[in-house]
C-alpha positions as CSV (number, residue, x, y, z in Angstrom):
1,X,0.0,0.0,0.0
2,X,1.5,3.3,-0.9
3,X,1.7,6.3,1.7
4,X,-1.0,8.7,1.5
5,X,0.4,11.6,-0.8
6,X,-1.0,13.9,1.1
7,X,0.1,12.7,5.0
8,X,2.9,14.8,5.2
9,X,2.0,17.7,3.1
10,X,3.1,20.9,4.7
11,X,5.5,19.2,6.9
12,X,8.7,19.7,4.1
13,X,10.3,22.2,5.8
14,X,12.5,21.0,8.6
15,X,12.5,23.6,11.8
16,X,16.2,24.6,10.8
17,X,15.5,25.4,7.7
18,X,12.6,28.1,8.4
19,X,15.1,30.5,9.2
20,X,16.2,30.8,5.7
21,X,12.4,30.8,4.2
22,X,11.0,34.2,3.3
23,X,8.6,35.9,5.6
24,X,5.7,35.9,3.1
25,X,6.4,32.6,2.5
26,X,6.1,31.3,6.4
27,X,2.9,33.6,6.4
28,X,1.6,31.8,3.4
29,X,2.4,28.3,5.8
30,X,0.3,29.3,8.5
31,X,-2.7,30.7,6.3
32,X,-2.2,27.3,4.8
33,X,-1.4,28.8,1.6
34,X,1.8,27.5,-0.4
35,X,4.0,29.7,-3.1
36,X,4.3,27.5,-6.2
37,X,6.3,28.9,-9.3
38,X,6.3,32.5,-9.2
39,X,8.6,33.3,-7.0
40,X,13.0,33.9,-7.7
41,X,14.6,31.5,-5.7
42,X,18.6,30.2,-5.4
43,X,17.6,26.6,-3.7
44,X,14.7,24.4,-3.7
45,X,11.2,25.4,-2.4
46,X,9.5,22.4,-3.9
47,X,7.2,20.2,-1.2
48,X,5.4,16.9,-1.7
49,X,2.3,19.1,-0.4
50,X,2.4,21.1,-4.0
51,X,1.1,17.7,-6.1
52,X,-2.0,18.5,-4.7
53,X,-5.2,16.1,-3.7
54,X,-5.7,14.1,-6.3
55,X,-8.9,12.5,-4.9
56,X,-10.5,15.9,-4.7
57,X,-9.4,17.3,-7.9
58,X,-10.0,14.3,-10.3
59,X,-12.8,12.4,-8.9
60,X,-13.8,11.7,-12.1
61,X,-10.7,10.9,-14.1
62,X,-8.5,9.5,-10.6
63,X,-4.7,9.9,-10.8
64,X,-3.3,7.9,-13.5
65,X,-2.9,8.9,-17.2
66,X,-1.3,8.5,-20.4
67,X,2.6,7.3,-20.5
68,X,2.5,9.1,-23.9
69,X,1.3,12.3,-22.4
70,X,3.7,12.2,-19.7
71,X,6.4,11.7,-22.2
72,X,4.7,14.9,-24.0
73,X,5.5,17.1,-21.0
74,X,9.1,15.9,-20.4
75,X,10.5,15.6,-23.8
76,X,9.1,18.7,-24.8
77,X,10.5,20.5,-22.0
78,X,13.8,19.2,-22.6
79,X,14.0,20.0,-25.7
80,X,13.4,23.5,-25.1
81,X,15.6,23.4,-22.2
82,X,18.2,22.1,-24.7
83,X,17.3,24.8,-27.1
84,X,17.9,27.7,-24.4
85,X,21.0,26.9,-22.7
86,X,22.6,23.6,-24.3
87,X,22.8,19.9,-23.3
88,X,24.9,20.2,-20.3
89,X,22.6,22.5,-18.7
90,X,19.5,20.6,-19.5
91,X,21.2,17.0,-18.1
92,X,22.0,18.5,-14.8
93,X,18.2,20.3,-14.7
94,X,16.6,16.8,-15.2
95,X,19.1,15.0,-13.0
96,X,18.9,17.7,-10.3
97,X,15.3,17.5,-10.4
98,X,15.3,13.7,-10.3
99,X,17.6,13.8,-7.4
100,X,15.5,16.2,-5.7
101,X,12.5,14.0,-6.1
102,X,14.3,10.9,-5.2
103,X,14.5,12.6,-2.0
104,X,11.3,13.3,-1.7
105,X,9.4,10.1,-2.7
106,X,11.8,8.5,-0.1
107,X,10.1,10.8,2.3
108,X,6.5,10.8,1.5
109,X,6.3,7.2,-0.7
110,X,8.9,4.6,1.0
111,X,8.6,2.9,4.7
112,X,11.5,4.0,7.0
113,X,13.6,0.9,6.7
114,X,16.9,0.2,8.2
115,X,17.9,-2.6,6.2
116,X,19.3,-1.7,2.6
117,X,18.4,-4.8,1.3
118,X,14.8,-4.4,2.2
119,X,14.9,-0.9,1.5
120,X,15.9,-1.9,-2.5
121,X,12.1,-4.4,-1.9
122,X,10.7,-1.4,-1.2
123,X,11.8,0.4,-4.2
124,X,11.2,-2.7,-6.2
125,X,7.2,-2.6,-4.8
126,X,6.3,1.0,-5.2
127,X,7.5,1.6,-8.4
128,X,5.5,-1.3,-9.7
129,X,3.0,0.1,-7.8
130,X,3.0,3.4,-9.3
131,X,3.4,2.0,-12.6
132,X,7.1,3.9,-12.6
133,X,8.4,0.7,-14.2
134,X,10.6,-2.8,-12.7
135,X,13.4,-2.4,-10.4
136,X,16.0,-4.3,-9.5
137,X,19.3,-5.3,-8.2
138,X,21.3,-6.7,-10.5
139,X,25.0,-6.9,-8.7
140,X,25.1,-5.7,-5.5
141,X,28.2,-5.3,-3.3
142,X,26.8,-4.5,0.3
143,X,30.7,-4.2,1.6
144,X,31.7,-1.1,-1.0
145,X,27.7,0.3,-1.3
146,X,28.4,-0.3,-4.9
147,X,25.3,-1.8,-7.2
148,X,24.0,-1.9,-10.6
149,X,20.4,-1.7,-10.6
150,X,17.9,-1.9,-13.7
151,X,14.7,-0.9,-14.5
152,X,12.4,-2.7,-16.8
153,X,9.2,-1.1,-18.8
154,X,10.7,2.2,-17.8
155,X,8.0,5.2,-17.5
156,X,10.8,7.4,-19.3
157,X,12.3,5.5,-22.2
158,X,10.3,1.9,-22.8
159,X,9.6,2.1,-25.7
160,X,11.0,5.1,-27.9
161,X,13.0,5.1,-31.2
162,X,16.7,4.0,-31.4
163,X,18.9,7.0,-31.0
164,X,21.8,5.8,-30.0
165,X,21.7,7.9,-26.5
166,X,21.6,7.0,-22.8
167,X,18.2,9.2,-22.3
168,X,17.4,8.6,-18.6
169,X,19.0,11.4,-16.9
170,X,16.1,12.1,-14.3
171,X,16.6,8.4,-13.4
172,X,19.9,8.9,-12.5
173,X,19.1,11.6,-10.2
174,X,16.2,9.6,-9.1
175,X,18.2,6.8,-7.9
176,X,20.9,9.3,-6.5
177,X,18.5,10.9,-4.8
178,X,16.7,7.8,-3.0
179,X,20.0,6.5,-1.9
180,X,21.2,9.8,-0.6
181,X,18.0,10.3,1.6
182,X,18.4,6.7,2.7
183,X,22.1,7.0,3.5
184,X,23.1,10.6,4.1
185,X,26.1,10.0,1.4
186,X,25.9,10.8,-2.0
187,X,26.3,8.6,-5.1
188,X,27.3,8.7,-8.5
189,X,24.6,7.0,-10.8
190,X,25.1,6.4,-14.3
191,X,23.5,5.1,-17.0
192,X,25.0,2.4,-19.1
193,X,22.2,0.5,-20.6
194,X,18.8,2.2,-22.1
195,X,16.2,1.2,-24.9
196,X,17.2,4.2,-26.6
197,X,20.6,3.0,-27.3
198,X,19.2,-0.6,-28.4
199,X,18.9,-2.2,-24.9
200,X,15.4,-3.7,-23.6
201,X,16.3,-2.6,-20.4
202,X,17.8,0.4,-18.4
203,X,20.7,-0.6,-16.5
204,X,22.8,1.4,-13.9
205,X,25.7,1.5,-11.7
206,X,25.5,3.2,-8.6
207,X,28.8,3.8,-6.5
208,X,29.9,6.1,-3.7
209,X,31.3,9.2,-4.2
């Protein structure tokens, strides 16, 4: 059973880290009233509260659509981000962002666990829940913290033409970002494997900085 998305909502900012919010924006908290987009920033504002209730706002419809339309909203953007400011830009946008929501669906999705080993089960179980795509452990060395980890039927990639590329940038970040927020060390996550450079799989190693 997945978490509720909404049990921690308004809870993303940790007591030490009010002191560097904005004024307005601890007002807006306690009107219970969030910024979204509008606002400069230099470091993350997102929270998990900002996806909204789903159950209210689609009742109809629910919370699942379209991989293809998904796939609208991400490529597009990338390719504009691409357009803008070049490709090494845009890689560390979608892996930051991946990182940064690693760190969150660790949060507000996964079980605390202390074991890594059932912490990976849990990864394995939500993102089949969520439709995300297959996870796995392929080679794991518990003694270094070094894996390679794959994901089948992947939500970013399954699927698309051959072009030669490893796309899955916001997975790495992803993966980076779940391990960091389970470990308080960071990682270095790449991809190696990926259907758009002819595999049927994404594949990854993951090894500490």
């Amino acid at each position: 059973m997945i978490k509720d998305w909404r049990k921690n909502a308004g809870k993303d900012i940790l007591p030490q880290e009010k002191s560097n919010v904005s004024s307005r924006k601890l007002q807006c908290y306690v009107e219970g009233v969030i910024t979204m987009f509008k606002e400069e920033r230099e470091q993350s504002q997102f929270e998990w509260s900002m996806l909204g209730d789903l159950n209210q706002g689609r009742p109809n419809l629910g919370p699942m659509t379209h991989v293809a339309v998904y796939r609208l909203m991400q490529f597009t953007l990338r390719d504009i981000l691409i357009r803008d400011f070049g490709v090494e830009k845009a890689d560390r946008a979608f892996f930051d962002a991946g990182k940064l929501a690693g760190q969150h669906y660790y949060k507000n999705v996964l079980p605390e666990q202390k074991d890594l080993r059932d912490f990976f089960v849990d990864i394995q179980r939500t993102m089949k829940e969520l439709n995300i795509g297959i996870f796995r452990v392929e080679v794991a060395d518990f003694e270094k913290g070094s894996f390679v980890v794959t994901v089948e039927e992947d939500l970013d990639c399954s699927g698309i033409p051959l072009c030669s590329e490893q796309i899955c940038t916001y997975d790495e970040g992803f993966i980076a970002g779940l391990l960091q927020a389970y470990s308080g060390k960071d990682y270095l996550v790449k991809e190696i494997d990926c259907w758009g450079s002819g595999a049927r799989i994404c594949r990854f190693t993951v090894v500490p900085k």
